[in-house]
Backbone and ligand atoms as CSV (ligand in chain L), in Angstrom:
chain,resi,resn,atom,element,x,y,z
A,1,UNK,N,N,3.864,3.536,-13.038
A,1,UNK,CA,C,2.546,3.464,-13.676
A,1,UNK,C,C,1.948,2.074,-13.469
A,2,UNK,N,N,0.849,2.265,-12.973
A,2,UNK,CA,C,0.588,1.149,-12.914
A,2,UNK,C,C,-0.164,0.286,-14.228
A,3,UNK,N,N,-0.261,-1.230,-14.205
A,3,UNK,CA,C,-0.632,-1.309,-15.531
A,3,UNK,C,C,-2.471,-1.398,-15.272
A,4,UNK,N,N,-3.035,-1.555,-16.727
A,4,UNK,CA,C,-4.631,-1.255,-16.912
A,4,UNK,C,C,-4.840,-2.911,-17.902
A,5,UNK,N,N,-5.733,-3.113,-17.298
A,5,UNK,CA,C,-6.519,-4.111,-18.044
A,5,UNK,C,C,-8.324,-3.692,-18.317
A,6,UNK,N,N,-8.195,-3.789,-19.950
A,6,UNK,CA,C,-9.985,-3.232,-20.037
A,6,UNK,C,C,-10.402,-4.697,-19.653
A,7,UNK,N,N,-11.939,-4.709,-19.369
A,7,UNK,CA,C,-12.833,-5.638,-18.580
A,7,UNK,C,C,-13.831,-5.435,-19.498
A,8,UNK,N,N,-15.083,-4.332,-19.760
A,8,UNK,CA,C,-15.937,-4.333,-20.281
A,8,UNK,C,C,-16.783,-2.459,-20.598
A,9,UNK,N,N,-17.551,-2.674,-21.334
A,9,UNK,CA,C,-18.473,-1.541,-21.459
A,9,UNK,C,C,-19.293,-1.450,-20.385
A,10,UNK,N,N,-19.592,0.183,-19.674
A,10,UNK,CA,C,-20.382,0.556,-18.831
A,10,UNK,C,C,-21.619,-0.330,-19.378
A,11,UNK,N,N,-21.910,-0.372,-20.494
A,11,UNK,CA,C,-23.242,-0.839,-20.689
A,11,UNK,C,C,-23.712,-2.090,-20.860
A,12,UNK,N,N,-22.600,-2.727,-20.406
A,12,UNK,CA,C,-22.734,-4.423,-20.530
A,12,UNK,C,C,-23.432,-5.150,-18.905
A,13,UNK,N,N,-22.947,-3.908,-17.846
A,13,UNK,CA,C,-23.307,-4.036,-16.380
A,13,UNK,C,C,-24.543,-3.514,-16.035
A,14,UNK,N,N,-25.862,-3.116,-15.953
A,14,UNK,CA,C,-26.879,-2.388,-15.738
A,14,UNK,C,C,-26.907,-2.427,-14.064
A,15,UNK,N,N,-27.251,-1.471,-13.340
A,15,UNK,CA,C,-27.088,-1.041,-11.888
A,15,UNK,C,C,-27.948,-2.254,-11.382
A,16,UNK,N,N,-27.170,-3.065,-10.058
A,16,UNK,CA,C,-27.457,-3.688,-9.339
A,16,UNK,C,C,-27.401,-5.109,-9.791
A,17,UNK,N,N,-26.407,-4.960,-11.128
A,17,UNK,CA,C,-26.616,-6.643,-11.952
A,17,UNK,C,C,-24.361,-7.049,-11.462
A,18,UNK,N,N,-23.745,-7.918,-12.544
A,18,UNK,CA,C,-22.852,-8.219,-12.116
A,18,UNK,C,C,-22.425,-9.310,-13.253
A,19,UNK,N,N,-21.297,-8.819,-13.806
A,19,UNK,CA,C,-20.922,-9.300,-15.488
A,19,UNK,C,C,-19.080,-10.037,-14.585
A,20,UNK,N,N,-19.233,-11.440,-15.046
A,20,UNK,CA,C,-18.536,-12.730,-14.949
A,20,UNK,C,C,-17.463,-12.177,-16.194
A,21,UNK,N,N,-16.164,-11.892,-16.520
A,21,UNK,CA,C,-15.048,-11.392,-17.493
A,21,UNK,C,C,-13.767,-12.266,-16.894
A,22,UNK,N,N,-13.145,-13.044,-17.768
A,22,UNK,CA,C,-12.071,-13.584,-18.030
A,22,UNK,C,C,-11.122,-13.406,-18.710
A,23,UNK,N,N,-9.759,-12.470,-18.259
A,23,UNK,CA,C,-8.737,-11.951,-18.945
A,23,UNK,C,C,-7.917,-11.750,-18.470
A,24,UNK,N,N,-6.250,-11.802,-19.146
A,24,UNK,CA,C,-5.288,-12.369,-18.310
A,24,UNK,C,C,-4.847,-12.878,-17.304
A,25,UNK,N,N,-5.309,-14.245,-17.637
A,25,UNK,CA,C,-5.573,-15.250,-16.538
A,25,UNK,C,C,-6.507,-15.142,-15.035
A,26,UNK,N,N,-7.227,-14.102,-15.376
A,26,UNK,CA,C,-7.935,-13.491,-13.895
A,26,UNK,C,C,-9.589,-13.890,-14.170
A,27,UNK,N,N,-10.301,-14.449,-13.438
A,27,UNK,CA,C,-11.592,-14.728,-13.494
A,27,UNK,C,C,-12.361,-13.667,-12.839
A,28,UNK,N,N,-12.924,-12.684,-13.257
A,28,UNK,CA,C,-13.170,-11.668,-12.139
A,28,UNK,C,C,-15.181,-11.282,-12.288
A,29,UNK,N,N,-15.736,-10.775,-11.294
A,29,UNK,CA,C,-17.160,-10.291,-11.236
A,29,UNK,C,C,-16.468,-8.890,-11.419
A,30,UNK,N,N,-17.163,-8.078,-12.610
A,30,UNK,CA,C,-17.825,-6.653,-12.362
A,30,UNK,C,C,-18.799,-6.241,-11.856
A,31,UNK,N,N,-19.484,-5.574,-11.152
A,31,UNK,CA,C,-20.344,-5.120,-10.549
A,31,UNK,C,C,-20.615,-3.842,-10.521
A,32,UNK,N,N,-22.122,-2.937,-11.050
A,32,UNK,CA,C,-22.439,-2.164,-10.901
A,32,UNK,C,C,-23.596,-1.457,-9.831
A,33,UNK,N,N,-22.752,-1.011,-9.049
A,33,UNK,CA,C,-23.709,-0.693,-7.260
A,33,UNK,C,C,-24.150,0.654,-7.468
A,34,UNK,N,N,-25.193,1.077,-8.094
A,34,UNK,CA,C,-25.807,2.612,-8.403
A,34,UNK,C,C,-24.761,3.130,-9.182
A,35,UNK,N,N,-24.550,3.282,-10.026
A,35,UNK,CA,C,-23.473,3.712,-11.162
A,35,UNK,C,C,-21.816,3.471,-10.662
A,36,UNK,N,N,-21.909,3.002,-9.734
A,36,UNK,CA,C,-20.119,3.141,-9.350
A,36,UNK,C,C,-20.129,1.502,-10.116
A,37,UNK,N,N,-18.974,1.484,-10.317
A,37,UNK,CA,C,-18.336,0.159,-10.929
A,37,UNK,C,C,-17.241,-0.847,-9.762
A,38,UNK,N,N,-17.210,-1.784,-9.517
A,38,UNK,CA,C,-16.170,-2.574,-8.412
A,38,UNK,C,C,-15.781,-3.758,-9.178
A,39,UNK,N,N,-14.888,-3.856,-8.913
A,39,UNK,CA,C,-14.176,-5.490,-9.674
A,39,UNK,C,C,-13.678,-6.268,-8.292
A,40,UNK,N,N,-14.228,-7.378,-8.654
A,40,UNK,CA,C,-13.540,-8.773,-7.241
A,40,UNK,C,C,-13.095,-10.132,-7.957
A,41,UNK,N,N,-12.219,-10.824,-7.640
A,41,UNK,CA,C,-12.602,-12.426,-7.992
A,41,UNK,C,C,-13.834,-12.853,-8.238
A,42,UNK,N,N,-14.312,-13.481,-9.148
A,42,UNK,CA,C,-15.731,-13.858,-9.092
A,42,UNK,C,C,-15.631,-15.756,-8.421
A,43,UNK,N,N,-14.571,-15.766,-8.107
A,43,UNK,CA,C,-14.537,-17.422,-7.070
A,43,UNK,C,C,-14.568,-16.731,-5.948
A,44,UNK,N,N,-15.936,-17.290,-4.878
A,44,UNK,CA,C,-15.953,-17.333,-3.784
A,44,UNK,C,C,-14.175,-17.970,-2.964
A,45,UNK,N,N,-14.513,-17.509,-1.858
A,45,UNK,CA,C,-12.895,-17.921,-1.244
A,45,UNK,C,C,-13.564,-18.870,-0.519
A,46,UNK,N,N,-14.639,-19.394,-0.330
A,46,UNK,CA,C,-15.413,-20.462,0.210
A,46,UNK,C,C,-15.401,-22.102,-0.165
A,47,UNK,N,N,-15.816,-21.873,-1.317
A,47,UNK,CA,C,-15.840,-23.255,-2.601
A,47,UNK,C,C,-16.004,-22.667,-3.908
A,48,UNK,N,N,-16.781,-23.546,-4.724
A,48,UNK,CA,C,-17.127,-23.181,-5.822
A,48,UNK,C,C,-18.123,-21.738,-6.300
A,49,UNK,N,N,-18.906,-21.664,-5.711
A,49,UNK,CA,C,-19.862,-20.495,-5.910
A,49,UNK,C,C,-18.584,-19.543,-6.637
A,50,UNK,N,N,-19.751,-18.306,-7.354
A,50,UNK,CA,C,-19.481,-17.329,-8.717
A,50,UNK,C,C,-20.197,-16.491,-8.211
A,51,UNK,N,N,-19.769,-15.346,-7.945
A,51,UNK,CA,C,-20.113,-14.369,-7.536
A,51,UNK,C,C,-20.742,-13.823,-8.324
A,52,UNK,N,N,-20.417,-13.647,-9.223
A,52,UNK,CA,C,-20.967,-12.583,-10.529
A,52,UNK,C,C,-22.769,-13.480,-10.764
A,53,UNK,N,N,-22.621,-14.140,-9.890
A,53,UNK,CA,C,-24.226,-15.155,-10.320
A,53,UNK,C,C,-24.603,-15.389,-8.519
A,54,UNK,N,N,-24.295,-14.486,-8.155
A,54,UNK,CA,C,-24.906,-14.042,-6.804
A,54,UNK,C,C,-26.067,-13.698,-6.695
A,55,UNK,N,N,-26.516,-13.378,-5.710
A,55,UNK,CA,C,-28.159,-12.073,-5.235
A,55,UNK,C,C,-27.129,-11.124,-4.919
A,56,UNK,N,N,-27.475,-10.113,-5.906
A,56,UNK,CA,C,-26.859,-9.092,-5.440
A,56,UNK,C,C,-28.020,-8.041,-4.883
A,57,UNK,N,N,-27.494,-7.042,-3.194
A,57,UNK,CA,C,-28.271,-5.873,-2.310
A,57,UNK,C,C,-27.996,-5.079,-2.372
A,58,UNK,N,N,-27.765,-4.097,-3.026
A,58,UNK,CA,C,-27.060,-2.852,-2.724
A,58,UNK,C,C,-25.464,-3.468,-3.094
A,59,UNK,N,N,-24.593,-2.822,-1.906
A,59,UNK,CA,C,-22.973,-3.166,-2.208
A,59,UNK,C,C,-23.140,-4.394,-1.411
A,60,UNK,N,N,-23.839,-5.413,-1.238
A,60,UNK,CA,C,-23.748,-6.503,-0.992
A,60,UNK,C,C,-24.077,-7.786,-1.983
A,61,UNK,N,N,-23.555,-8.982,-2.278
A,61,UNK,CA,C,-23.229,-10.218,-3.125
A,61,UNK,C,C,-23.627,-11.548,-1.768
A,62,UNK,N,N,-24.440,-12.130,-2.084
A,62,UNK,CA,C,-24.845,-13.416,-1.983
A,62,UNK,C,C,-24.095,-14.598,-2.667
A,63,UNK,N,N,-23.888,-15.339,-2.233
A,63,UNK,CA,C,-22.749,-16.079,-3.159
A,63,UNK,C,C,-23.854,-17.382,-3.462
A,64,UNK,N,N,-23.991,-17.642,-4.476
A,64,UNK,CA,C,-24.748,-18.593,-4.862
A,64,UNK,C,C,-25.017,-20.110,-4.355
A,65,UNK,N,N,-23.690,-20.581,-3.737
A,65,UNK,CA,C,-23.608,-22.292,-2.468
A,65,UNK,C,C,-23.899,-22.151,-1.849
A,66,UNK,N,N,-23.185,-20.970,-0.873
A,66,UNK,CA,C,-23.885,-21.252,0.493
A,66,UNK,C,C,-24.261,-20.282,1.083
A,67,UNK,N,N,-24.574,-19.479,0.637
A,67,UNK,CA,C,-24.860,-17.888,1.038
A,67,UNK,C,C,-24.109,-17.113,1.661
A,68,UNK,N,N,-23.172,-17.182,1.846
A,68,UNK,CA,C,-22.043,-16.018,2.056
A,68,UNK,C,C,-22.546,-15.338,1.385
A,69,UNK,N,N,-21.750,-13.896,2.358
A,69,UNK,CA,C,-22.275,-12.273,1.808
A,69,UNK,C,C,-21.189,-11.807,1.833
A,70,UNK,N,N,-20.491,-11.084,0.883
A,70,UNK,CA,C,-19.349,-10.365,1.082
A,70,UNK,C,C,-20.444,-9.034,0.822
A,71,UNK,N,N,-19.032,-8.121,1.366
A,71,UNK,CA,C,-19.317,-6.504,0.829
A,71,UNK,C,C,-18.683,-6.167,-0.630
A,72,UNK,N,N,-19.177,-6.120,-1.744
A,72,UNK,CA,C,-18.786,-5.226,-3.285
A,72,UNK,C,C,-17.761,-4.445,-3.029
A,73,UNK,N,N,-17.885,-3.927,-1.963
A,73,UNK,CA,C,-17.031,-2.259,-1.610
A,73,UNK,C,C,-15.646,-2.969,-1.551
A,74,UNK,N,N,-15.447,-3.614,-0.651
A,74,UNK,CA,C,-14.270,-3.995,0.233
A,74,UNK,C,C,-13.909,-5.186,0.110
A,75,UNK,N,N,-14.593,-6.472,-0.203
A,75,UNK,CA,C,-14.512,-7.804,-0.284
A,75,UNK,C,C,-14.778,-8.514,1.061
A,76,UNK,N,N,-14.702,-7.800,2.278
A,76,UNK,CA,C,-15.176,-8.231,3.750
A,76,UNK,C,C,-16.105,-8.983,3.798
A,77,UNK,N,N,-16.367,-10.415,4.225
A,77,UNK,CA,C,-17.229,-11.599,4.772
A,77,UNK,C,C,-18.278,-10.300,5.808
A,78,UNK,N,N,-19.613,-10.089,5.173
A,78,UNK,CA,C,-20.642,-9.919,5.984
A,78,UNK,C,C,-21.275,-11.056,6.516
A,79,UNK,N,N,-21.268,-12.259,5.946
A,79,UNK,CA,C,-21.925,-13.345,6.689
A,79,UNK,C,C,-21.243,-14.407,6.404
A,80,UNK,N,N,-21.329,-15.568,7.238
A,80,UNK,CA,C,-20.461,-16.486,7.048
A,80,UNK,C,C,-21.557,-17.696,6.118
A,81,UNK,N,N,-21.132,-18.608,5.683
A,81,UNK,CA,C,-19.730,-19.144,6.011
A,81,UNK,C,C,-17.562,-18.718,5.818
A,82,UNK,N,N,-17.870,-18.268,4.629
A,82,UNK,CA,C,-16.798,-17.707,4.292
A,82,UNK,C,C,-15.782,-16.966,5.105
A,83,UNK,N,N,-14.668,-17.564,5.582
A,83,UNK,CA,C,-13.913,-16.450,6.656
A,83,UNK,C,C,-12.808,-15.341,6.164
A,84,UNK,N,N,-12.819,-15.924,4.794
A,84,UNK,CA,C,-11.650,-15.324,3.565
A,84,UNK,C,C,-11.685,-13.837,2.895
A,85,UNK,N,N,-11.905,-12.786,3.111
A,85,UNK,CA,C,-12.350,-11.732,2.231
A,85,UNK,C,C,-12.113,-12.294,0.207
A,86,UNK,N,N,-12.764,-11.914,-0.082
A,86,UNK,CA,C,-12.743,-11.826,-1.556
A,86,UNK,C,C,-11.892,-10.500,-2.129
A,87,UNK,N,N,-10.840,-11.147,-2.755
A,87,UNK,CA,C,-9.847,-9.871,-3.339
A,87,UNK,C,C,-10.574,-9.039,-4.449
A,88,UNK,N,N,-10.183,-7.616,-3.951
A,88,UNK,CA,C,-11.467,-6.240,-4.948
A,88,UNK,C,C,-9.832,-5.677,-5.428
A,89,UNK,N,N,-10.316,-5.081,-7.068
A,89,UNK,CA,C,-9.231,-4.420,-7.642
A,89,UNK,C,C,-9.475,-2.980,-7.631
A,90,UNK,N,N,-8.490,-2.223,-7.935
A,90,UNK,CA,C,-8.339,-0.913,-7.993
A,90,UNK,C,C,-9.437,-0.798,-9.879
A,91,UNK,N,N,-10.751,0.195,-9.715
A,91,UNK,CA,C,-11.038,0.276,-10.304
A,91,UNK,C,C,-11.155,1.718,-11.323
A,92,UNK,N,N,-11.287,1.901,-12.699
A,92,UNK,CA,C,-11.534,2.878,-13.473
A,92,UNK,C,C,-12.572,2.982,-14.109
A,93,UNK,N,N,-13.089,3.956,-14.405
A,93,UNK,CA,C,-14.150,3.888,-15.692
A,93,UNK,C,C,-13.753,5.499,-16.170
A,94,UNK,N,N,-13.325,4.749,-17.426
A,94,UNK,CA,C,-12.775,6.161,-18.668
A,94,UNK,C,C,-13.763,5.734,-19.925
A,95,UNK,N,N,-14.201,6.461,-20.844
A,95,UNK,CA,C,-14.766,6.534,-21.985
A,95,UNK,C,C,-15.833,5.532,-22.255
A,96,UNK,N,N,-16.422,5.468,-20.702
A,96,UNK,CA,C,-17.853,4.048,-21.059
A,96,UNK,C,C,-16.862,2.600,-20.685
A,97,UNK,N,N,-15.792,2.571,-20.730
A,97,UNK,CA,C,-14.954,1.083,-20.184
A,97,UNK,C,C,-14.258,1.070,-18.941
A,98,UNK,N,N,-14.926,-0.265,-18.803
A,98,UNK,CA,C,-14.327,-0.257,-17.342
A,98,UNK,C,C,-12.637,-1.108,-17.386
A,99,UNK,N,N,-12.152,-0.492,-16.236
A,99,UNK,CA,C,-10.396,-1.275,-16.494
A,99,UNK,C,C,-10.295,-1.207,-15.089
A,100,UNK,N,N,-9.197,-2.282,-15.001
A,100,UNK,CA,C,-8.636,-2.310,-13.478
A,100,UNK,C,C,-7.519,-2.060,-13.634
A,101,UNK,N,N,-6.535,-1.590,-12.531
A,101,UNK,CA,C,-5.541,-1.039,-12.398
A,101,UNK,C,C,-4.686,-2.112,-11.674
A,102,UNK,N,N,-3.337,-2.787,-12.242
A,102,UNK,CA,C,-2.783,-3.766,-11.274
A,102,UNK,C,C,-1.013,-2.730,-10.493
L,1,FES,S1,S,-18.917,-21.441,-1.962
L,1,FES,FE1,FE,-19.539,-19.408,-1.520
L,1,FES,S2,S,-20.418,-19.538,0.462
L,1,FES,FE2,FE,-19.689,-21.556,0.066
C-alpha cells in the first residue's frame, strides 16, 4: 500500500491557478489543469523560482526567474533554461481532497 499524504481541498485550487502546500518535509505546487489535479516540487530544478507562482498555460508552468516551462503533466523542461525535469507525484482526488500517493 502505498502511503497518502492529504495536500488540500479541490476548492482551494480554481482551474488554471496553482496552490504552494508544505507537508512532510515536501514543498510541493498543486495545480489545477481543467479539473484534473497534478502535484510537482514547487522549487524549480533551475534556482530559486516557485512554481506554484508561475504563469500558468494550459498543462504548462512558467517558472517565475527565468522562464523555464515545464509540462504540469510530466515535469519535462519545455523550454530552457532548466535541463532538470521537475519531480510530479502520483496523484488522487477522493471526497473534494487532494492527496498524493508516495
Ligand atoms: S529558477 Fe526557474 S528558470 Fe531559473
Amino acid at each position: 500500500m502505498p502511503s497518502r499524504i492529504q495536500l488540500c481541498s479541490v476548492d482551494q485550487v480554481a482551474p488554471g491557478e496553482a496552490l504552494r502546500v508544505e507537508t512532510s518535509g515536501l514543498t510541493l505546487a498543486v495545480f489545477n489543469v481543467d479539473g484534473q489535479f497534478y502535484v510537482t516540487d514547487d522549487a524549480c530544478t533551475h534556482g530559486p523560482g516557485s512554481l506554484s507562482e508561475g504563469c500558468i498555460e494550459g498543462d504548462r508552468v512558467e517558472c517565475n526567474f527565468h522562464q523555464g516551462v515545464f509540462c504540469i503533466r510530466t515535469g519535462e523542461v519545455l523550454e530552457p533554461p532548466p535541463m532538470v525535469p521537475v519531480k510530479t507525484y502520483s496523484t488522487v482526488v477522493q471526497n473534494g481532497t487532494v492527496y498524493i500517493e508516495l
